[in-house]
N, C-alpha and C positions, 0 to 999 in steps of 0.2 A: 504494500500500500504506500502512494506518496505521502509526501509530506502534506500534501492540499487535500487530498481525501484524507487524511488525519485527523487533520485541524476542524474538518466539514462533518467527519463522523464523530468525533466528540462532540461537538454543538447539537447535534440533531440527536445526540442520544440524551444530553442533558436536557435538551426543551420536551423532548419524548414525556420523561419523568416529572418535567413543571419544573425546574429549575431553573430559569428564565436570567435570573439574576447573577447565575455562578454560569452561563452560557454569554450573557454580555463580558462578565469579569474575564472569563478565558479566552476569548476575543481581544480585549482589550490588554490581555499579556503579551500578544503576539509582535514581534518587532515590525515598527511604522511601515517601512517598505513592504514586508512582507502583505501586512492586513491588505494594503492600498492594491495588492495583485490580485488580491482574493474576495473576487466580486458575490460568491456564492456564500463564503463565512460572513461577510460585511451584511450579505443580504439577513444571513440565521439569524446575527446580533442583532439588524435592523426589527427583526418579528420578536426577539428577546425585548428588548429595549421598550416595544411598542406594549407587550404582555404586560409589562411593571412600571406602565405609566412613564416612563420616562419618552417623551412625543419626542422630542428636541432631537435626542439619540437617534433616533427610529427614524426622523427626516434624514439627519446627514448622512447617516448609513445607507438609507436607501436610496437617496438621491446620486452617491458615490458609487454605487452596485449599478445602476441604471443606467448611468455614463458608462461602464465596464462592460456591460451586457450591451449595450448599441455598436460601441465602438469594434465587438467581436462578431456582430451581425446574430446574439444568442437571441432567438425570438422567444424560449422560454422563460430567462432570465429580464427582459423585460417585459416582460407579461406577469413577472412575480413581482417583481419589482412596482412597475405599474398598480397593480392591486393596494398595495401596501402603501402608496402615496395617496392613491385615493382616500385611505383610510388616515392616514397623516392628514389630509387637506379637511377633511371632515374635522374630527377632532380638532384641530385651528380654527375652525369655523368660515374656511373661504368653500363654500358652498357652492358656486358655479364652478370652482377649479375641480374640486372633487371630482361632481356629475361627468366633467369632461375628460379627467381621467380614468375613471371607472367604465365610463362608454369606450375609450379605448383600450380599455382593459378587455371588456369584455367581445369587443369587437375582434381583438389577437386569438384571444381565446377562444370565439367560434371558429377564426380562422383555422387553425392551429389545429381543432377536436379536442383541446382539452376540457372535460367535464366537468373536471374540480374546480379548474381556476374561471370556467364560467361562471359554477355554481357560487363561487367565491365574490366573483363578479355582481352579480346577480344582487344577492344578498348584501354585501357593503351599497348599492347604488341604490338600492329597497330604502336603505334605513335613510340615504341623504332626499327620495325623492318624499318618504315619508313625515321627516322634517320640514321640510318644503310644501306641504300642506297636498299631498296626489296620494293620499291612501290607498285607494284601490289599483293604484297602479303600482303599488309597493304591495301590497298582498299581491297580487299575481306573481313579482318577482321573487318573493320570500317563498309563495308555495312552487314557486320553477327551483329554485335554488333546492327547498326543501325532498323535492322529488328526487333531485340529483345526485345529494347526500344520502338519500336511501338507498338508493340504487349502486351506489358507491359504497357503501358500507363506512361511508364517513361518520361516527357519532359527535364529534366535536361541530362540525359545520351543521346539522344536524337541530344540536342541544340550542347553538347561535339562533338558528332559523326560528325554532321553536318557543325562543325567547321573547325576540323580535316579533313573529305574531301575535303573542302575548301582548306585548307594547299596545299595537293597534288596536286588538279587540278591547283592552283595556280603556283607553281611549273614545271608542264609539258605545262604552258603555255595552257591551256583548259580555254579560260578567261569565255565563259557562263556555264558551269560548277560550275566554282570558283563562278560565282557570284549566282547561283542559290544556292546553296550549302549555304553560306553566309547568304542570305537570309533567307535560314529555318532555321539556328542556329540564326538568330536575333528572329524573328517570336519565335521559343521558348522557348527561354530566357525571351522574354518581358512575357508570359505566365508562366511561372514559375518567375520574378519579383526578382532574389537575385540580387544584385546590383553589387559583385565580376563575376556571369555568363553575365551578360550584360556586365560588363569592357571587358572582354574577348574577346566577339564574336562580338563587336564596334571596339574593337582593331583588330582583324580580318578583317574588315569592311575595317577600313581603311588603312589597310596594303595591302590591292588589291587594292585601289584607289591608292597611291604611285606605285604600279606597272603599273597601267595605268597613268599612269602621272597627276592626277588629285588630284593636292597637294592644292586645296584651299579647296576643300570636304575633303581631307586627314586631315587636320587639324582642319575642326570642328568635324569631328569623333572623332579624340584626344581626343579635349577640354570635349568633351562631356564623353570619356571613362576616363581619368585621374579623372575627378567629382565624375565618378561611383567607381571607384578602390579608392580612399580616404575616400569616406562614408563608404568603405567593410573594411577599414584598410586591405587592401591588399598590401602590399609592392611589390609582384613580379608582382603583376598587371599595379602597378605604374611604377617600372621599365622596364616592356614591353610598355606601353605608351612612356616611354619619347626614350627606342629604337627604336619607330617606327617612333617617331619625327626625331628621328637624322637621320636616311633614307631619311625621307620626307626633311630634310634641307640641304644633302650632294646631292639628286636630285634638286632640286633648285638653288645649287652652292652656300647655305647661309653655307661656309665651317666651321666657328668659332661656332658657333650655332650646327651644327653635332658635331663639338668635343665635347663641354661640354655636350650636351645630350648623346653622349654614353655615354661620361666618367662617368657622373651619372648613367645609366643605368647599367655600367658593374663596377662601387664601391656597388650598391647596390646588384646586382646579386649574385657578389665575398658574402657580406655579408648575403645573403641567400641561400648561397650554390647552387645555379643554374646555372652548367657547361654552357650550352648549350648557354643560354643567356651572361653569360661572356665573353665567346668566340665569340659569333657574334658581338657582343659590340665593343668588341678589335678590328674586320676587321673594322668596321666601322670606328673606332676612325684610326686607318692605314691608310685610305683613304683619310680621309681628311686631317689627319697631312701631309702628301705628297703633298697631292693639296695644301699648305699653305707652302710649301718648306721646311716642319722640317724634315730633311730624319733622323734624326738619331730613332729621337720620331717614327716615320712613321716606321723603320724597327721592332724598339720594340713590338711593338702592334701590328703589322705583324707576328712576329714569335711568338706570347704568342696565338693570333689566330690559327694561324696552327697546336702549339703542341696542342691549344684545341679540334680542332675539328679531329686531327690522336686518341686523346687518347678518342673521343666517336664513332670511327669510323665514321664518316661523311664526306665521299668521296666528295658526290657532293656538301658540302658548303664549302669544301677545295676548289675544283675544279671551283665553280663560283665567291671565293675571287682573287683566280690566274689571271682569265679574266680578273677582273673587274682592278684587279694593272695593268698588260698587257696594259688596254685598254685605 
């Protein structure tokens, strides 16, 4: 074995196992020259880096794998590559780059007959066009992706998909939907076993308990997903945990308790670059500073929500902050 499948096969056995974090560190032992030739480890570190919240990583990584892959004419390597910017460009919050990357993503990838990284395709440009207010147009792509994943014997992409449906039904108010949906992304999560996929689709879990108002199940789902997102060293895990607490304690009327969990929630977002999570962070932290009589604080973090969610285009989570100050 060379030395580049070496280096390639360590990485891919350590993300195998959810070690995300000691797969970036091994990477990053590697000497300069060498990494800068090794567009495929650059790429693993890039999807390590992205696992454990660290966005910044995950850009330069992939953005430096994607130069390496065009210039060798790999159309695979940029098609992986590709995918994984799209997913960068999301999480940043530039939303028309995204869509345009992921359309070429996935445009390589039918080319190509790859299934997975359609299916991959698929599902990351689901979740931006779902943002972007085209729901049904994002359930069709989630159940294409999710067919593909079956058919593939993929459980990881799968548990994602499963997730993400979740999201939406949850959303249009389809509560057995949401929870059947729910269910099979727990289901195969626990079967695939990474510790960052289960923080995820627990936090899902109990982000529909909080909508059904069943905030004492909401908060052992918590306890249980913040456990999981800590052993993953998942930072934006952890900070979807403690935003869904702050929900679960602004519906309870524990108002003090919702402040400082957004405001944790959306200092660590701000520092891993995840628009999306920032800005719902902010309405929250607006709502309750109101309910607690700060109007000044309360208008701040009102309108740092608003500009965030006009500039990912996200109508309807402008439109359900409005109600909810209204109400």
């Amino acid at each position: 074995m060379s030395f580049a499948d070496d280096v390639t096969a360590r990485l891919r056995e350590l993300m195998r196992t959810g070690r995300f974090a000691d797969a970036l560190a091994d990477f990053r032992r590697l000497p300069e020259p060498e990494a800068a030739r090794r567009p495929d480890a650059q790429l693993l570190a890039a999807t390590s880096a992205m696992r454990i919240g660290d966005v910044g990583a995950a850009e330069e990584l992939a953005t430096a794998a994607l130069e390496q892959f065009h210039a060798r004419g790999d159309a695979d390597g940029r098609l992986r590559s590709l995918n994984l910017l799209g997913v960068v460009h999301f999480e940043r919050g530039r939303m028309p780059d995204a869509e345009l990357v992921l359309a070429e993503a996935l445009s390589l990838a039918n080319g190509v007959g790859d299934s997975l990284l359609a299916a991959r395709a698929n599902n990351n440009l689901a979740s931006a066009l779902h943002l972007r207010g085209r729901p049904d147009e994002a359930l069709g792509l989630y159940r294409g992706a999710l067919l593909a994943y079956q058919r593939l014997g993929d459980r990881r992409g799968a548990a994602e998909s499963y997730h993400n449906l979740g999201l939406i039904f949850r959303q249009l108010g389809d509560w057995q939907s949401a929870e059947d949906a729910t269910a099979m992304a727990f289901r195969h999560a626990e079967l695939v076993g990474e510790r960052g996929l289960l923080a995820l689709v627990t936090t899902g879990k109990a982000e529909l308990m909080v909508d059904r108002a069943l905030l004492p199940q909401a908060r052992r789902e918590l306890d249980r997903a913040e456990r999981l997102a800590d052993e993953a060293g998942d930072e934006i895990g952890i900070a979807e945990v403690r935003r869904v607490r702050a929900l679960a304690a602004l519906r309870g009327g524990d108002l003090t308790a919702a402040f400082e969990q957004a405001e944790a929630a959306r200092s660590a977002a701000l520092e891993c670059g995840t628009a999306l999570m920032a800005a719902e962070c902010a309405g929250i932290a607006a709502l309750a500073l109101r309910a607690l009589g700060r109007a000044n604080g309360a208008a701040a973090r009102k309108a740092e929500a608003e500009n965030g969610f006009r500039a990912l285009g996200a109508a309807s989570l402008l439109e359900r902050l409005e109600r909810e100050w209204e109400g």
